[in-house]
N, C-alpha and C positions, 0 to 999 in steps of 0.2 A: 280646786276645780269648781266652776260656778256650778251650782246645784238649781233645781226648778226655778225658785222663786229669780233669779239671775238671768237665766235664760230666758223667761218667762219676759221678765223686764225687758231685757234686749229686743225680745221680739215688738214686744209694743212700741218699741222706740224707731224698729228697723219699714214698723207697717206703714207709716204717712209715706214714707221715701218711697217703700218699691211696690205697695198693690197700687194695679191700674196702670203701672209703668213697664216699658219692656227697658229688658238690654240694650242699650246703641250699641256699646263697648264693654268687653271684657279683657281686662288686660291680667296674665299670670306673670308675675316677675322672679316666677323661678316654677321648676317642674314638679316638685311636689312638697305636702306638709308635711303632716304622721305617714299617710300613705302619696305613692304618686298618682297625680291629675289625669283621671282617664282620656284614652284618647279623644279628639275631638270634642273635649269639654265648651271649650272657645266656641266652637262653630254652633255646637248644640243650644248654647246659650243665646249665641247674637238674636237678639229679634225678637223674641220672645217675652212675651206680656204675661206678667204674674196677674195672677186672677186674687191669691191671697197667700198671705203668710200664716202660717200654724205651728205649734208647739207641739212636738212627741218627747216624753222624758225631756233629757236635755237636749235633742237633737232643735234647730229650727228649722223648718220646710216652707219653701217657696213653691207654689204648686202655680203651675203657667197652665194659659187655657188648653192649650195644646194638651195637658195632660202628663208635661214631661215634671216633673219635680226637683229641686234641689237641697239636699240639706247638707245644712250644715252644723259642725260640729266645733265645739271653742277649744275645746283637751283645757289646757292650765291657764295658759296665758294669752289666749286669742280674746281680739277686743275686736268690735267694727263701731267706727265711725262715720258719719254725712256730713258731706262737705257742699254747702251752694256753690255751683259751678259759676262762673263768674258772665253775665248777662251777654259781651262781646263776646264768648267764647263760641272761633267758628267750629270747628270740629268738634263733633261728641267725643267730651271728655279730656281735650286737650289741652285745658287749663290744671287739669289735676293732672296728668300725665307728666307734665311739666315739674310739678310740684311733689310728688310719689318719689324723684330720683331720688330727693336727700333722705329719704325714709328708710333706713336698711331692712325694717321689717314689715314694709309693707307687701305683702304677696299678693294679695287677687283684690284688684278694683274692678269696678262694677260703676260703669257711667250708664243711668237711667234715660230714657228719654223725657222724661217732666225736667230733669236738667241738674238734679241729686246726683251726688258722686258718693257711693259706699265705699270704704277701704279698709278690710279686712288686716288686722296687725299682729303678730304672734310671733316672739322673740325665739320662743321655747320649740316652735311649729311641734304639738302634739294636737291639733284642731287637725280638722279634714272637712273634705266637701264631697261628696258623689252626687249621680245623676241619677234616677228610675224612673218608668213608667209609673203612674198615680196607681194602675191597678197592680201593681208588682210590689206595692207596701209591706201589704200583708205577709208575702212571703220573703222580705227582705230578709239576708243574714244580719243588719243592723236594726232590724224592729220584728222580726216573727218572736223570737222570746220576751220581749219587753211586758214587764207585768202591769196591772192599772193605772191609772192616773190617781193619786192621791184624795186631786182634789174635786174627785168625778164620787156620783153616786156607788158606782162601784165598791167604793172602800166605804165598807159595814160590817163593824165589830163582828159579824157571823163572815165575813171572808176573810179577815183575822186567823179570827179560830180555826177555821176549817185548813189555810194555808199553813197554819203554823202547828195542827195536830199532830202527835206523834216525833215532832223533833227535837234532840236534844241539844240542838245547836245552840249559841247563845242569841239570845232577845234582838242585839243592836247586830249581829253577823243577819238576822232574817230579816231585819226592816232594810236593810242595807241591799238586799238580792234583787237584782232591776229585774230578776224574773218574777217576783211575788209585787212589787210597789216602783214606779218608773219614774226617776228623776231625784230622790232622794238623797241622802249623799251623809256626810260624817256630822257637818256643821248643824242640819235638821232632824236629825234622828238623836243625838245628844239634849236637843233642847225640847224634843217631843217627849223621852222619855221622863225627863225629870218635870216636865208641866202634869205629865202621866203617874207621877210616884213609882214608875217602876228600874227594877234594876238593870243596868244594860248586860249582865254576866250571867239571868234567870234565864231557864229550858223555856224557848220561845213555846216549846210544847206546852206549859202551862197555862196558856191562851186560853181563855171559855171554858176549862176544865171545873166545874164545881159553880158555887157562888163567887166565889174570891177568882174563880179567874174569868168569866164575863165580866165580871166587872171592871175587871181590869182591860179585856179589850175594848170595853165600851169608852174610860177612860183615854186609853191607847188611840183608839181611831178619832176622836176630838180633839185629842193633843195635837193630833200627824195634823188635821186642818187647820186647827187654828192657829197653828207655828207658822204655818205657809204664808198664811195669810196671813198674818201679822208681817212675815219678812215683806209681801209682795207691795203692803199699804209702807212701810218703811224703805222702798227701793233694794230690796234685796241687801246682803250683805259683801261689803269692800274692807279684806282683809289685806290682800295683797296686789291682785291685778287687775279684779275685777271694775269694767265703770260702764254705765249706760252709755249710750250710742252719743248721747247729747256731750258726752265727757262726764258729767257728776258722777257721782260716788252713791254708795246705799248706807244707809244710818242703822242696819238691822243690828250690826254689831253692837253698838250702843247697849243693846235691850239684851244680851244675850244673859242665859240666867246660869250657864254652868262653861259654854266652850270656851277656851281659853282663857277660866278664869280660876283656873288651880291655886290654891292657898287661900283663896278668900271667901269671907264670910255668903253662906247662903244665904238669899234674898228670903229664903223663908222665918229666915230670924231662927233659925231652930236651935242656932250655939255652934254649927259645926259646920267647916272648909269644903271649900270642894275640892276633890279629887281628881288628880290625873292618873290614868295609867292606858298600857300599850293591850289594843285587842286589834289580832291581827292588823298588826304592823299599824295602825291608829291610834290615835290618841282619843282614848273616851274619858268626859269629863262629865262628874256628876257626883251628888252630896249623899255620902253614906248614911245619912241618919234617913233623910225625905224620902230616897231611894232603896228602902230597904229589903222590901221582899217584895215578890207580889201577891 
């Protein structure tokens, strides 16, 4: 599943196409994704001029002046892609409508008025899209739990500790909880820890306990940013489905320094493999020697 730095990208790729632009056209070529398409989605949408697109976790939000919102969500295998509508074309969007039939998984196109054609793609359809009010965020059942922003001031070695006091859960199960940290996911939490020297199996509760454990969140929360941001300057990572709007690919894989790189030598030179094994139902990868305690 794309994780922030993914998302993240997409949206920058999705914002020339649709701020400033309304809906002509909304066409859904089936009734619904993970969930079904509320009613009058179509009609809700026609017309309406996005003011800007925004990033929550991994959700992306088209926030229209109106007020009305849209986000959407990728689940596995959802891609969107812009297409130039072609310059004779008389009807909004009917150069791509035309073109969409051979698509089996195209679902929800989006013909702009600047003259962009968006088409939403997802084999797997676990992506969704809903509609709210901009003041109705807050209290969304898709964003009232959602924990920080990563890459916001909010995340400071003392909200670390303070979040992770007291539990004996493991390390990467609490960096992984989109109630404490939003938008994170297997792939950055695996490559955070190990820039971090810490264990992903250690009681997250050891957080800021003592001297050895400040320091370790102080290590922990600059890991969490500077992985992001390394993926984000990198285009995010393309393991299996993921591709920017443009079609390209992310190179973050390239650079990765433990996920999916079980049996082989640590980049730290230290003599010793990385490791794969299963934490809750995942695969965490990470070098028993570099990783040892915290």
């Amino acid at each position: 599943m794309p994780e922030l730095p993914e998302v993240e990208i997409i949206r920058r790729g999705l914002a020339p196409a649709m701020e400033g632009a309304a809906f002509s056209a909304v066409t859904l070529n089936r009734a619904d994704l993970r969930f079904p398409f509320e009613p009058r989605f179509v009609e809700r949408l026609r017309g309406q001029r996005i003011a800007r697109l925004t990033r929550r976790a991994k959700y992306i939000v088209a926030e229209a002046d109106s007020g009305l919102c849209l986000a959407m969500h990728l689940g596995m295998t959802g891609r969107f892609t812009i297409e130039h509508k072609a310059e004779d074309a008389v009807t909004p969007g009917s150069f791509y409508y035309e073109h969409v039939a051979n698509s089996l998984h195209d679902h929800v196109v989006f013909a702009m008025s600047n003259g962009e054609v968006i088409r939403y793609n997802d084999p797997r359809r676990f992506g969704y899209m809903t509609l709210f009010g901009a003041g109705e965020m807050a209290a969304h059942p898709l964003f009232c739990a959602l924990g920080i922003e990563p890459l916001s001031d909010a995340l400071t070695p003392d909200y670390l500790a303070a979040r992770a006091a007291g539990k004996a859960q493991a390390l990467k199960a609490f960096l992984l909880d989109q109630r404490i940290i939003a938008g994170l996911g297997n792939i950055y939490v695996c490559e955070a820890l190990f820039r971090a020297g810490l264990p992903p199996d250690a009681e997250a509760g050891a957080l800021g306990v003592g001297r050895r454990g400040k320091a370790a969140a102080a290590r922990l929360c600059a890991a969490i940013k500077a992985v992001l941001e390394d993926a984000l300057l990198a285009g995010g990572s393309s393991i299996r489905d993921y591709r920017h709007a443009n079609g390209d690919g992310g190179h973050f894989q390239e650079k990765f320094d433990v996920y999916g790189r079980s049996g082989e030598p640590c980049h730290n030179e230290c003599g010793s493999l990385i490791v794969r094994k299963a934490q809750q139902g995942r695969s965490t990868f990470f070098c028993p020697r570099c990783q040892a305690k915290i």
